[in-house]
C-alpha positions in Angstrom: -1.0 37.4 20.8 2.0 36.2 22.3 5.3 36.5 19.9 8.7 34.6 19.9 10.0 37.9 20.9 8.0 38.3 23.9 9.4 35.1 24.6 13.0 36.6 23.9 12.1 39.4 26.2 11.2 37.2 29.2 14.2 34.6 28.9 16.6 37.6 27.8 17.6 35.5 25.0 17.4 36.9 21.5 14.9 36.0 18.8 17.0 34.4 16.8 17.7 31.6 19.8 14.1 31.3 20.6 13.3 30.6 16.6 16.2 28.2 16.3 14.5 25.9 20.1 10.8 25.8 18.2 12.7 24.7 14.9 14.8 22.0 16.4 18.0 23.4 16.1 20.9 21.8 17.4 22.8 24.3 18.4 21.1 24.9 21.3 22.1 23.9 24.7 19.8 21.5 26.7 19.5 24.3 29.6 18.2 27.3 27.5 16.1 24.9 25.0 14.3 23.6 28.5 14.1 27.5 29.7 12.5 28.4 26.4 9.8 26.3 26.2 8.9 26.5 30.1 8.4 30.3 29.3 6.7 30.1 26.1 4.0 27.4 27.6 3.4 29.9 30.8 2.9 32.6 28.4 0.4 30.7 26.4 2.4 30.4 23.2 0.3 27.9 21.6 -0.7 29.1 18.2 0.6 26.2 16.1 2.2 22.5 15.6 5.0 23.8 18.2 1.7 24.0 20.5 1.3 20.4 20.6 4.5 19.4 20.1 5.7 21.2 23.5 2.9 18.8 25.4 3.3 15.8 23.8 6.5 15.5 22.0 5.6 14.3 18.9 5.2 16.1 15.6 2.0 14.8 14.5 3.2 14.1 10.8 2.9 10.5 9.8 5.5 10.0 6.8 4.0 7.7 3.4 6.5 5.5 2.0 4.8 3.5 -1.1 7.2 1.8 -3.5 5.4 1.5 -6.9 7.7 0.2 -9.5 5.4 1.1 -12.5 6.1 4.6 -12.9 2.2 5.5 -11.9 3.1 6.9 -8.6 0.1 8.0 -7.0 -2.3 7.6 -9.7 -1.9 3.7 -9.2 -5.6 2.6 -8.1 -4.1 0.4 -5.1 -2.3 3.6 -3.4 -5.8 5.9 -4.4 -8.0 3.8 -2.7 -5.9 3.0 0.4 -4.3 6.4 0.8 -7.8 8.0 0.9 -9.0 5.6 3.8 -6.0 6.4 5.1 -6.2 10.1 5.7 -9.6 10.2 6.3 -8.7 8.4 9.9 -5.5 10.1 10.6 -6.7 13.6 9.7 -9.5 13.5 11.6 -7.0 12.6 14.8 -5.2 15.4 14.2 -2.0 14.1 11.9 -0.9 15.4 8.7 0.7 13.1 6.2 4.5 13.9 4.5 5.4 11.7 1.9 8.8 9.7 2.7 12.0 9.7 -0.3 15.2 9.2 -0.3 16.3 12.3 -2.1 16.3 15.2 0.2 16.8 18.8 -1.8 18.6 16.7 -4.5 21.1 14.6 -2.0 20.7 11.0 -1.6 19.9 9.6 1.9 18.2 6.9 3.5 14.3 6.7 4.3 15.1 6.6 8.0 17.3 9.7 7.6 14.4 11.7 6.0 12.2 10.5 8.7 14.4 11.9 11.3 15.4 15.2 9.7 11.1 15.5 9.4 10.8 14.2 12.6 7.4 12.3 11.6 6.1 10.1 14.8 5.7 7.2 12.0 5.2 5.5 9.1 2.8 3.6 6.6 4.4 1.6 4.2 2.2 0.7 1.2 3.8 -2.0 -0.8 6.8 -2.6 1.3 10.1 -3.7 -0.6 12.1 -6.0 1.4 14.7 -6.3 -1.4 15.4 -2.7 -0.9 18.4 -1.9 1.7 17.4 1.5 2.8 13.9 -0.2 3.6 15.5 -2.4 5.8 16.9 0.1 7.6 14.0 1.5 8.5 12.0 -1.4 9.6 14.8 -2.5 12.3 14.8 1.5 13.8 12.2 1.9 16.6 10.1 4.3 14.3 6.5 3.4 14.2 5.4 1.6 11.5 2.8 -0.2 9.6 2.8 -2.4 6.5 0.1 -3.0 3.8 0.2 -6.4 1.5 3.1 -7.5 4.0 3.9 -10.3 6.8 6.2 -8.8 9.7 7.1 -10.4 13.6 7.9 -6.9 14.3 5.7 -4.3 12.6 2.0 -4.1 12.4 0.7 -5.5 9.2 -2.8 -5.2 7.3 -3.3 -6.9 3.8 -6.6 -8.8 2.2 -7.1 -12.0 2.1 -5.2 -13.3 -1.2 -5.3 -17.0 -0.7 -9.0 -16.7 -0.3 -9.7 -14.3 -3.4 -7.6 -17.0 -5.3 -9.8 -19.8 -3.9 -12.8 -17.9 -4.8 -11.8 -17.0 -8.3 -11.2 -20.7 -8.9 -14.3 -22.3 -7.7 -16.6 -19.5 -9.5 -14.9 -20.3 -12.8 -15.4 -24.5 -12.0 -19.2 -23.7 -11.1 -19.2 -22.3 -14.6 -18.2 -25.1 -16.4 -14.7 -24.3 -16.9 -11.9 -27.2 -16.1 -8.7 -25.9 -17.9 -8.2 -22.7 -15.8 -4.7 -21.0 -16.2 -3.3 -18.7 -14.3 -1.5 -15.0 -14.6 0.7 -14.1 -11.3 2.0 -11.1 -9.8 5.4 -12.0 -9.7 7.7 -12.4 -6.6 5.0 -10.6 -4.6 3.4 -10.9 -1.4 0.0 -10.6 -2.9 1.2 -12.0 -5.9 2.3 -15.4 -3.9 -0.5 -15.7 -1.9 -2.7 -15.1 -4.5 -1.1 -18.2 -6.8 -1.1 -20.0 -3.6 -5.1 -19.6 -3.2 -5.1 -20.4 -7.6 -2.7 -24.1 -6.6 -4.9 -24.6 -3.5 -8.5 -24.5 -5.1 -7.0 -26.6 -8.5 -5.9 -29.5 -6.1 -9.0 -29.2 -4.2 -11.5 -29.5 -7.0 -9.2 -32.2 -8.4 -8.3 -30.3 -11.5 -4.3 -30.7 -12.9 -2.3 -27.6 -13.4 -0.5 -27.5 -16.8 3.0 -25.6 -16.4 1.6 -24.0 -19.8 -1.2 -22.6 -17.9 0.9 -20.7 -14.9 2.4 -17.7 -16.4 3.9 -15.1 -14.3 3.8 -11.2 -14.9 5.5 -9.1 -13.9 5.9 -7.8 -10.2 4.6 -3.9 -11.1 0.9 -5.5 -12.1 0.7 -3.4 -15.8 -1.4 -3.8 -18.6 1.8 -4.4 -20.5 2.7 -7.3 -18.3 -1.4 -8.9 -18.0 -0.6 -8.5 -22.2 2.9 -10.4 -22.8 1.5 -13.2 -20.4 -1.5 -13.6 -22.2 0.4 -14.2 -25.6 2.5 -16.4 -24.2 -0.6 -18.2 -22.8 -1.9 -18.1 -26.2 0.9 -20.1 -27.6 0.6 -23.3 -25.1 -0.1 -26.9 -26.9 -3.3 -26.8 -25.2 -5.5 -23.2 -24.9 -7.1 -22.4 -21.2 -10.8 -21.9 -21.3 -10.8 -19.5 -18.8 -7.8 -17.3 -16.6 -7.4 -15.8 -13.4 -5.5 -12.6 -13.6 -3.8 -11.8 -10.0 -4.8 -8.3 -10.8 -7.0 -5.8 -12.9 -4.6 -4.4 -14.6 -2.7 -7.9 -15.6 -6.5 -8.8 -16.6 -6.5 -5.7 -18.7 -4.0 -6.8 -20.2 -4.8 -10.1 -21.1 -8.1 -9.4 -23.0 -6.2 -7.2 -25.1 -3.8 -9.9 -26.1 -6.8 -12.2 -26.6 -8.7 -9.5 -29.1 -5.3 -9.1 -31.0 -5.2 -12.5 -31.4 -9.0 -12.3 -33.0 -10.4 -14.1 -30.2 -13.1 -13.0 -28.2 -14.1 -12.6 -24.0 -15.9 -14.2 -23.0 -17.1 -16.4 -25.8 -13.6 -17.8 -26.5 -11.7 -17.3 -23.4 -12.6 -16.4 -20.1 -11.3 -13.3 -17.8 -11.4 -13.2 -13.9 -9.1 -10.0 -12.5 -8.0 -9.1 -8.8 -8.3 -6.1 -7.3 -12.3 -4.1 -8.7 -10.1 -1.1 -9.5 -12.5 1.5 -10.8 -11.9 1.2 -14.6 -12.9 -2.5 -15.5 -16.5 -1.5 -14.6 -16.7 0.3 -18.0 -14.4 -2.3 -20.3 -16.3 -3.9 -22.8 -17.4 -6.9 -21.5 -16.8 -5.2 -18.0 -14.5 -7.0 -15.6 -15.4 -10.0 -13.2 -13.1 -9.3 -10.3 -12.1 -10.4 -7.0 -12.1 -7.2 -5.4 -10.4 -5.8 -2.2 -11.2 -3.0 0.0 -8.9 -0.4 -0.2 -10.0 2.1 1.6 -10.7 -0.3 4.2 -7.0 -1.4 4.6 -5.9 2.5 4.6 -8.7 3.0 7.6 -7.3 0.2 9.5 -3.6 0.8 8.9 -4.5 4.5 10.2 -5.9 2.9 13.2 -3.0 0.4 14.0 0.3 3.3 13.2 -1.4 5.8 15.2 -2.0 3.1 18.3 1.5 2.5 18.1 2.1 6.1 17.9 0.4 6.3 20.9 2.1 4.0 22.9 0.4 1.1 22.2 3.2 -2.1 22.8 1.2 -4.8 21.1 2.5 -5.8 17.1 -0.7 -6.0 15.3 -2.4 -7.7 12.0 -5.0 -8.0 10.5 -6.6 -9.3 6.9 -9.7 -8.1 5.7 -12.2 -10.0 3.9 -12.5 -10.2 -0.4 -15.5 -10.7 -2.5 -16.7 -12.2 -5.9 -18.3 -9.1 -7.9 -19.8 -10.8 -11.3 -19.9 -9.0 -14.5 -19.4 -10.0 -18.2 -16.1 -11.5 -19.1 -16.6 -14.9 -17.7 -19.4 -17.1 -19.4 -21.2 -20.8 -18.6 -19.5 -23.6 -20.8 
């Protein structure tokens, strides 16, 4: 097998300047870099990422960057489902995924900086924060990206469709009898806007009046602990909803906890509709109705978008993928 110092021996170089070209040193002029690397692709020195890296000049590491203000990190049930649909695509094209920071060996720097030190060929963004500075940066630099639950004139985007899960959640709750429908948001949110946009859209369409007392917004993170303080705070209006739509699981979670501490009961006093068919509120008691949203989906096709940008595809995509109604037991007929 060829070795970095039958390379040395070829080029008359030493070792240590043939290790320093396949690790990207800088140090390195531009002649004896391009003499290295003609020599060790005669020779047939191939036997790792430097192989295709010398062909195609690209690294084949895609970095993740997924804000996730909770403090669940990866465990959150958005980033499981979507990460997994995303590496089952971008494995199987021959990328390996590198999770994106800003701390670098305990030093503060910026997400583009990381990306360039790692040299990654591009970058999913799950949750973008657009409030976020070093964010910013990175979306204006001509690295590769794609966003998930985000609008962009510049980047490829993929997200479901919020306005119609809100519209859906809506009209269900109506068909069951239910006229004083409140809502729980997601904040200052992307998903969180469209989906009280869908919640305004089907009220007004279906001629029912929205009581300021019934729009309660949680917090941006989408926690139990948030679904739980908007719910008591729901339970204090002049006038209680019959039913609510929770812009997410977790807010709904939350809510039917505030509602049993309160010594009410779901569905028979109030009813719950959630967002999202993460894979806990199949076994809560009375299990979730959700609107839910295909995460794995949305990591397939944000896979398939980065890596055709990767890959010198021009054209700014997007795309939003279709939500369904799954019925369980927290809503009830009036």
């Amino acid at each position: 097998m060829i070795t970095i110092y039958d390379i040395a021996k070829t080029t008359g170089f030493s070792p240590t300047t043939v290790s320093k070209v396949f690790n990207d040193y800088a140090d390195v002029s531009p002649k004896t870099r391009r003499k290295i690397l003609e020599t060790a692709e005669q020779l047939g020195y191939l036997p790792n990422a430097h192989a295709r890296s010398l062909t195609t000049k690209r690294s084949w590491t895609i970095g993740v960057l997924f804000n996730e203000p909770s403090g669940a990190g990866i465990l959150h049930p958005y980033f499981a489902g979507v990460i997994e649909g995303f590496k089952k695509v971008s494995t199987s094209r021959g990328y390996d995924l590198m999770f994106i920071s800003k701390d670098i060996g305990g030093k503060k720097s910026s997400y583009l900086e990381h990306c360039k030190i790692r040299g990654v060929d591009g970058v999913v963004v799950i949750l973008p924060d657009f409030t976020d500075p070093y964010f910013l940066e990175l979306l204006e630099s001509n690295i590769p990206c794609v966003l998930l639950d985000q609008e962009s004139d510049t980047k490829s985007t993929i997200y479901s469709d919020n306005i119609a899960g809100g519209i859906l959640a809506v009209n269900y709750l109506h068909e069951l009898g239910h006229r004083l429908i409140a809502h729980i948001g997601g904040g200052n949110t992307f998903a969180g806007e469209k989906r009280l946009q869908g919640y305004l859209q089907a009220m007004e369409g279906l001629g029912l009046p929205v009581d300021p007392e019934h729009v309660i917004q949680g917090s941006y993170d989408y926690t139990v602990e948030s679904g739980r303080i908007a719910m008591e705070e729901l339970l204090k209006a002049s006038v209680l909803p019959s039913a609510v739509f929770a812009a997410g699981d977790n807010l709904a979670v939350g809510a039917m906890m505030a509602v049993k501490n309160q010594g009410l009961r779901v569905p028979e006093d109030i009813s719950i509709i959630g967002f999202d068919d993460i894979e806990m509120v199949k076994f809560l008691t009375p299990a979730l109705t959700t609107i839910r949203q295909d995460t794995y989906a949305l990591g397939n096709k944000a896979a398939d978008m980065l890596i055709y940008t990767i890959e010198g595809g021009e054209e700014v995509q997007s795309d939003m993928l279709p939500v369904e109604l799954v019925i369980r037991e927290s809503c009830r007929s009036l």
